[in-house]
Structures are given as structure tokens and as C-alpha cells.
C-alpha positions as CSV (number, residue, x, y, z in Angstrom):
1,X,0.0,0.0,0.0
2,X,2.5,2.6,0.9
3,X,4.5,1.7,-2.5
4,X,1.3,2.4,-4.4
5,X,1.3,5.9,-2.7
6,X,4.7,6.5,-3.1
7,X,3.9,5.5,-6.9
8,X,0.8,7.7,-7.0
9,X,2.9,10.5,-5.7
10,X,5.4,10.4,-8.2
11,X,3.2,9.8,-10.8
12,X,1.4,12.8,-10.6
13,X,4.5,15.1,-9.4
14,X,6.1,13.7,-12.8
15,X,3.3,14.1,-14.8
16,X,2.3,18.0,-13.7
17,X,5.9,18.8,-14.4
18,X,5.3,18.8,-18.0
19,X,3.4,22.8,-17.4
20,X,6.4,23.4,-14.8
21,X,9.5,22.5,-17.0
22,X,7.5,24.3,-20.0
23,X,7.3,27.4,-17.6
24,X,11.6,27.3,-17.5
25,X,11.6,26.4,-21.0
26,X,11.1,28.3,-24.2
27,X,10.3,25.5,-25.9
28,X,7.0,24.8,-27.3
29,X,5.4,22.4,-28.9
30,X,3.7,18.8,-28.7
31,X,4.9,17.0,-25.9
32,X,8.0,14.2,-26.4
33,X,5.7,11.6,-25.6
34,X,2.1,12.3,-27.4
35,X,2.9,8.7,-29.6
36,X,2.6,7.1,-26.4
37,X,-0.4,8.3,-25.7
38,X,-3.7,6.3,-26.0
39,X,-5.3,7.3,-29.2
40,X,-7.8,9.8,-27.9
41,X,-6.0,11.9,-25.5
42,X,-3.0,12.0,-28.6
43,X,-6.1,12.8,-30.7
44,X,-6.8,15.7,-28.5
45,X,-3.2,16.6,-27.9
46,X,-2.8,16.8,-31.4
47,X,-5.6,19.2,-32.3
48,X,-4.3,21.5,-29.2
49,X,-0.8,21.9,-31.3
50,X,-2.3,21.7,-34.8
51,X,-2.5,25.6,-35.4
52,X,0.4,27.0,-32.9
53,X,2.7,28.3,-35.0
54,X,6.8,28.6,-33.9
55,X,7.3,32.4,-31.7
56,X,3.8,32.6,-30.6
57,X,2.8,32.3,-26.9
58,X,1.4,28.6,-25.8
59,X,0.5,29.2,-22.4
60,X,-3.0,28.3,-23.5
61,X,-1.3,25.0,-25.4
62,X,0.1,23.8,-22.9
63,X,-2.6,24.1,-20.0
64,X,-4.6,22.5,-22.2
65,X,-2.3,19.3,-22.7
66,X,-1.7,19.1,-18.6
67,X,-5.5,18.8,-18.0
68,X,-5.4,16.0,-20.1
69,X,-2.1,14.7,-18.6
70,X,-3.8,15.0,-15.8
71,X,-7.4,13.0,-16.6
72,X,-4.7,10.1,-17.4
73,X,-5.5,6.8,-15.3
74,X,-2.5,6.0,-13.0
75,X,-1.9,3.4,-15.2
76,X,-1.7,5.4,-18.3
77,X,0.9,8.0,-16.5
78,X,2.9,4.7,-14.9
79,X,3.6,3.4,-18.5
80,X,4.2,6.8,-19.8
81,X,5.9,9.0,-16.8
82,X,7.4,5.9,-14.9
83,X,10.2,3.2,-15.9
84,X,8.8,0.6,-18.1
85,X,8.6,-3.3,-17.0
86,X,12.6,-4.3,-17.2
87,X,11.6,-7.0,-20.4
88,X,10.4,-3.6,-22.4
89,X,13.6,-1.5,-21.1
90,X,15.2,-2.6,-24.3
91,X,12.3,-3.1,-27.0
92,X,11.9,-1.2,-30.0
93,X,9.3,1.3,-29.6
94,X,6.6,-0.6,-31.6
95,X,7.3,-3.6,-29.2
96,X,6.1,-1.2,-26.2
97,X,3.4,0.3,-27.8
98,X,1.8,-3.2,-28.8
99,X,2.2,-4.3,-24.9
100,X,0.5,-0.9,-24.2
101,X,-2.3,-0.8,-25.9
102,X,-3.1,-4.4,-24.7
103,X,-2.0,-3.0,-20.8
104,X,-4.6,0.5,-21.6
105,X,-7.7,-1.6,-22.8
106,X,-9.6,-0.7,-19.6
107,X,-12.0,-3.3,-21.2
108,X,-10.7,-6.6,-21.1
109,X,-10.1,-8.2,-17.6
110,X,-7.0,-9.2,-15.5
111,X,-6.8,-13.0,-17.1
112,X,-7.6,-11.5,-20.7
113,X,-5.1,-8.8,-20.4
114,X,-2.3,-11.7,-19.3
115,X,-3.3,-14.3,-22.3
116,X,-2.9,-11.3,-24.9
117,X,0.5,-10.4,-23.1
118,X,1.4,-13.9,-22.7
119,X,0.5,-14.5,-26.8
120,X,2.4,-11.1,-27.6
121,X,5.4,-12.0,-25.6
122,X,5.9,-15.1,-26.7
123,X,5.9,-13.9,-30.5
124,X,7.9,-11.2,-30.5
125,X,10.4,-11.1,-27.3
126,X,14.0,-12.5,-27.6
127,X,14.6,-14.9,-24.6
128,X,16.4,-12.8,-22.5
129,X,13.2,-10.3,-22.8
130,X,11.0,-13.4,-22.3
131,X,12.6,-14.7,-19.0
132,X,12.2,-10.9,-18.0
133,X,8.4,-11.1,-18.9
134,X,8.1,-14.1,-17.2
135,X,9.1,-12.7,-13.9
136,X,7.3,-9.8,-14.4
137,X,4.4,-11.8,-14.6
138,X,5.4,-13.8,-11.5
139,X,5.3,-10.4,-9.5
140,X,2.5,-8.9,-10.7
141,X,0.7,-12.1,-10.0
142,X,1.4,-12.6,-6.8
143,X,0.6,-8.7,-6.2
144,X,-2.6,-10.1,-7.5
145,X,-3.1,-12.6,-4.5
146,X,-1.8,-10.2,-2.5
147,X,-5.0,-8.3,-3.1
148,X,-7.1,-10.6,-3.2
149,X,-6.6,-11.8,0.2
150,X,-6.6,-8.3,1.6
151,X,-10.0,-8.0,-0.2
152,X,-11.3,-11.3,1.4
153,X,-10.7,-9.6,4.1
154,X,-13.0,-7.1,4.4
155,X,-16.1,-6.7,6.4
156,X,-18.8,-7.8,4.5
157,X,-20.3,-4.3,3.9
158,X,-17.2,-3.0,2.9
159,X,-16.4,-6.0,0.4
160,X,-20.4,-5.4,-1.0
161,X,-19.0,-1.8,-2.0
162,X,-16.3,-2.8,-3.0
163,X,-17.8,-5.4,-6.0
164,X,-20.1,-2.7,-6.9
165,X,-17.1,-0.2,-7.7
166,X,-15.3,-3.0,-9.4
167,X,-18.7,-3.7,-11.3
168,X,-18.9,0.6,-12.2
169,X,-15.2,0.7,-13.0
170,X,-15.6,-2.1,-16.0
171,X,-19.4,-0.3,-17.2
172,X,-17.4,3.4,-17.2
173,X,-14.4,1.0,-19.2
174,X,-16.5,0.0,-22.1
175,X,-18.8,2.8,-21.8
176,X,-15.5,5.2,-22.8
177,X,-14.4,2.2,-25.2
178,X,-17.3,3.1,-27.9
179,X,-17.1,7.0,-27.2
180,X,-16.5,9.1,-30.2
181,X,-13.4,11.7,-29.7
182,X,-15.9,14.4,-30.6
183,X,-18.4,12.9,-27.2
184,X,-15.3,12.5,-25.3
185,X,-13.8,16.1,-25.7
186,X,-17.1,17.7,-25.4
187,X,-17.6,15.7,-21.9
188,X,-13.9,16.9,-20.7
189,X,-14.6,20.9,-21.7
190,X,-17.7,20.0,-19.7
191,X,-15.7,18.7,-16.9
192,X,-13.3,21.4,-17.2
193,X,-15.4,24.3,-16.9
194,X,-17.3,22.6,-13.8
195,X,-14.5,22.8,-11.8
196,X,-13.4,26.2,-12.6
């Protein structure tokens, strides 16, 4: 639990800096990692940038692109802002994008997202990379149990709510899935403005 905070933490801290360090900088322009991006937010990134031309001021630019840094999910940002598993440390960067958009789809579950990992690795990873994957997998499965137990043992009230979040996070997952970017952006501007 306290790693996962201590992730969190660092997670957001690196992903706000992209505003800060463009503050220091004056450099502007898309972001060094909008191809990582899943498609929509680079969608949207993309369309922030399209008409800024080189000398003019992109305060407004880049605002934009940190609210939607910051709408990432935490697992978004860890690919993105935080060291990738050791077995991709190495890969070309078409090999890490085709384990991240298996590792973004919000709408497959746990056991499909490690049988279309499992598949891909096996494909495409040189051994060393494999044996890495393999342990990777290791971890993050006993992470699972680890989990799981701590969710057995919950109260019985508190494990109730619990399945229902579980059950709301998968319906908001495939409810985003078939969103249009045109829906999506209107409902972040929406979002936006609400909170200001």
C-alpha cells in the first residue's frame, strides 16, 4: 500500500511537471511523448498543437495538454511517466506500444489482459526479454493474490461496496471504449469548466 502511494505520488508530481518545465523552457510544442499516448487523449493533444505556429505564446497550449495529462489513469501515466517493466527496457518502440495498448484496454479483464501479453510476448520477445516477462508476470501475479486476500478480508459491507465499484469501473471502461473523440472532448470541456 505505501509503495502504491509513493507511486501515485510520483506519478502525478512527474506528470504535472510537463506545465512546470514548459514554464523554464522556451520551448513549445507537442509533448516528447504524445505517440505514447492512448489514441484519444494523442487525438486531442494533437488538435491542441495543430494551429500554434513557432514564436507565438502557448501558455493556453500547454494548459490545455496538462488537464489531459492529468485525466490520465494512474496506469496510463505509470507506462508513460514511470520506468517501463525491465523486459520492455530494451524493446523497439513498436514492441512497447503493442504491450501498451493491450496494458490501456480498460475493457478486457486481468486474465484476458495476461493471455494477450502472454500471446504477444511469446511472439515477439528475444529470450532474454521473455525470462524478463516471465518474472514480471510472476510479480504482478502474486501482487494479485496479495490483493485478493486483503479484499477477502474485508467486512462484509465493505467488500459489497467494494464489487459494486469493481462492477462501475468495467461499465465506465467499455462505456468510454465506444465513445466518439468528438463525445469524449465535449464531456472533458464540460468537466473542465465545472471545476473552474
Amino acid at each position: 500500500m505505501m509503495i502504491s502511494v509513493i507511486l501515485s505520488l510520483s506519478l502525478l508530481l512527474s506528470s504535472s511537471s510537463f506545465v512546470e518545465a514548459a514554464k523554464t523552457s522556451n520551448k513549445c510544442g507537442l509533448p516528447p511523448f504524445v505517440d505514447d499516448l492512448p489514441n484519444s487523449e494523442k487525438k486531442e493533444i494533437l488538435s491542441i498543437w495543430k494551429d500554434y505556429k513557432s514564436g507565438d505564446d502557448c501558455a493556453d497550449q500547454r494548459r490545455e495538454t496538462q488537464k489531459i495529462i492529468d485525466n490520465l489513469t494512474s496506469d496510463v501515466r505509470a507506462v508513460l511517466f514511470g520506468r517501463p517493466p525491465l523486459f520492455l527496457k530494451d524493446a523497439p518502440v513498436s514492441v512497447k506500444k503493442m504491450f501498451r495498448d493491450i496494458m490501456y484496454n480498460r475493457t478486457l479483464k486481468y486474465d484476458e489482459k495476461k493471455q494477450k501479453l502472454s500471446n504477444l510476448a511469446v511472439q515477439i520477445l528475444n529470450q532474454k526479454q521473455l525470462a524478463e516477462f516471465r518474472r514480471y508476470l510472476e510479480e504482478r501475479e502474486r501482487q494479485k493474490k496479495e490483493f485478493e486476500d486483503k479484499v477477502n478480508n474485508l467486512s462484509p459491507a465493505a467488500k459489497e461496496i467494494f464489487h459494486k465499484l469493481e462492477r462501475l469501473k468495467a461499465e465506465r471502461a467499455e462505456i468510454t471504449d465506444v465513445m466518439t473523440d468528438d463525445v469524449r472532448k465535449e464531456l472533458r470541456e464540460l468537466f473542465r469548466r465545472s471545476k473552474n
